[in-house]
C-alpha positions, -999 to +999 in steps of 0.1 A: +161+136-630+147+108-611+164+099-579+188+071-583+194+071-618+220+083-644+247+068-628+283+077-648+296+041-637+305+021-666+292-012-658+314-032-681+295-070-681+321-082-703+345-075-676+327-095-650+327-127-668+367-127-676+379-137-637+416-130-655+408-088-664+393-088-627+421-101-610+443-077-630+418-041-621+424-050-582+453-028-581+466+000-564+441+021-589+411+004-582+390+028-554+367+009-529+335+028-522+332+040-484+308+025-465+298+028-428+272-009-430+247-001-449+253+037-451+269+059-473+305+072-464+310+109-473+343+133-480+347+165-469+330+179-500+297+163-495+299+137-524+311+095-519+337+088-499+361+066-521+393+048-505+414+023-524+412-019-518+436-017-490+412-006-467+389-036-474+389-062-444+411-090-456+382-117-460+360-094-478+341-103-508+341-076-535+317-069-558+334-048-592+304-017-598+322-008-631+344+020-642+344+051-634+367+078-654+388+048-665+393+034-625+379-003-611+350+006-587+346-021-560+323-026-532+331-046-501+303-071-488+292-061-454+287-087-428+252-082-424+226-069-452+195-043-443+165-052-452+140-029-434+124-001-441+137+032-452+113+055-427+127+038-399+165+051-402+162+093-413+202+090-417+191+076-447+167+105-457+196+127-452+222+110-469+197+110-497+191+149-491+228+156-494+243+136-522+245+150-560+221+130-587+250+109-597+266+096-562+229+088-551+226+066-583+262+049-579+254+043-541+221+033-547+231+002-571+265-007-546+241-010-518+214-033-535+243-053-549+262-059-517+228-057-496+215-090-516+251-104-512+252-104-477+215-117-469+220-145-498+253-167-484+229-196-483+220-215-514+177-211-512+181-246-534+198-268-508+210-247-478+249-249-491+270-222-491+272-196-516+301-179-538+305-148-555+307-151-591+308-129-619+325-098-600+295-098-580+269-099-603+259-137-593+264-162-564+265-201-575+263-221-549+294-247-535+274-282-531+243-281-558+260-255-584+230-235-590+232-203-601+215-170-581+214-136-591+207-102-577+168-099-571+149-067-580+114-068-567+091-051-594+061-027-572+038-008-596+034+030-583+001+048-596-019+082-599-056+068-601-078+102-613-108+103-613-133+137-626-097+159-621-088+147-590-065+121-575-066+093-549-040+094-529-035+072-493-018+070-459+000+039-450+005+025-418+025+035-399+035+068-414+036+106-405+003+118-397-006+138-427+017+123-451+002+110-485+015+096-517-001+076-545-010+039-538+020+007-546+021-027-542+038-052-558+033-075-590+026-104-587+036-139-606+014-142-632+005-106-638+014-072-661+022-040-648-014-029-659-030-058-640-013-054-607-020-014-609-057-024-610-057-052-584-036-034-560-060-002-564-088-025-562-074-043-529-066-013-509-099+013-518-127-007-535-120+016-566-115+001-598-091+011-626-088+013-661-071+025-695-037+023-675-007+043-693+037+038-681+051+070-672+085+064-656+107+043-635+130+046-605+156+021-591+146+018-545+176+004-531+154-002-499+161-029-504+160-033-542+124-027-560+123-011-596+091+012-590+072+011-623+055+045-624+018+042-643-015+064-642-046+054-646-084+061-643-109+052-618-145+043-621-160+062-596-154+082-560-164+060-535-138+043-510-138+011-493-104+015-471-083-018-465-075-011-429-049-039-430-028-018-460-039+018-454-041+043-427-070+064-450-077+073-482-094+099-501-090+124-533-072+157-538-074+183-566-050+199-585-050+226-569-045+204-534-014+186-551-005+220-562-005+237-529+011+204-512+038+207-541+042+238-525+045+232-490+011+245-475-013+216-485-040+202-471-012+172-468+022+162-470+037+157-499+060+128-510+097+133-508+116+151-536+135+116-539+103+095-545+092+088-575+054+095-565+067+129-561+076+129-595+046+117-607+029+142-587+047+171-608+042+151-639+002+153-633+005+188-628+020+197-656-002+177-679 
């Protein structure tokens, strides 16, 4: 399984739009998801820490995540969102580490959803305050009225081969000797297919074609759906964009393989990243 999805929350839209049922589920059964900012608050077992609406500060918005064995889930709205990057806070890696498949998938939705809410009070339309609406699923704003929703930011993720071998890159920025496949994200105006050739393109000189889906993943850092695609590139030679990569270059299977492994001629991608994935997915083709 992918990190961050199969999530057992029921996410119950038609609840959301009923502001009667909502009221009515913000009882002494509903449980409020623990969270310390940003970060994930854990029991004594390891998994989500869960407390129950009377621990939410008094002016809190909550956003309603779904059900969850029957029980409201809520999520409080923290006074300040987090929009920066995931490398530079390893609590995160470890919280990551530790969780079970399906808490990482639960927190990972709550903390896009309240993430967006707390960096989005202002209306982007005419500067007026915002209001939650929908249980959290929308914010319309108090002067204009226009609507906003939660914003996913779609980045294409892709294994480029080329004569059995991959290119993989270094950004800026990140461990020496740590490598994953190339992203960026689409742009208006573009496919999936279009934007794994122009970012490919941008960043090594190579060009790409015949490019296939092969999965996706939910990044809650702070909210991109990863599009997962492979595809094949025209020839070998490399012209690095210094202002978007560290270096460059291509790595057998039996590199990936041994990287995979632990003793590689690099580092591999996290076992939560979906270019780690896609790495094993290669390898078993």
């Amino acid at each position: 399984m992918i990190a961050f999805t199969g999530s057992r929350i029921d996410r119950a839209d038609n609840v959301r739009a009923d502001p009667d049922a909502l009221a009515g589920l913000m009882n002494w059964r509903a449980r409020l998801l623990a969270l310390d900012g940003m970060m994930p608050g854990m029991d004594d077992t390891g998994g989500l820490a869960w407390t129950t609406l009377a621990d939410a500060p008094e002016d809190a918005e909550l956003v309603f995540l779904g059900f969850d064995d029957g029980r409201a889930c809520f999520a409080a709205v923290p006074p300040q969102g987090d929009a920066g990057p995931r490398l530079a806070n390893p609590a995160v890696w470890q919280a990551m580490a530790a969780l079970s498949p399906d808490d990482l998938a639960i927190y990972g939705g709550a903390r896009s959803l309240v993430d967006w809410h707390a960096r989005h009070r202002y209306c982007p339309n005419c500067g007026g305050n915002t209001k939650l609406a929908k249980g959290g699923w929308q914010r319309n704003c108090e002067s204009c009225g226009a609507p906003h929703f939660p914003r996913t930011d779609p980045v294409t993720i892709m294994l480029v081969e080329h004569d059995g071998k991959l290119l993989l890159g270094r950004g800026l920025g990140w461990p020496e000797g740590r490598y994953s496949t190339l992203a960026g994200f689409v742009e208006p105006g573009e496919s999936i297919e279009e934007a794994v050739a122009r970012e490919v393109l941008e960043e090594t000189g190579v060009r790409v074609s015949n490019v296939t889906y092969v999965a996706s993943q939910p990044w809650p850092f702070p909210s991109q759906l990863m599009l997962g695609c492979h595809g094949y590139g025209d020839n070998e030679d490399i012209t690095l964009d210094t202002t978007e990569l560290a270096d460059a270059g291509w790595y057998s299977r039996e590199d990936v393989g041994a990287a995979l492994e632990g003793n590689g001629p690099f580092i591999a991608p996290p076992p939560q990243a979906i270019a780690n994935h896609l790495l094993r997915w290669w390898m078993e083709r």
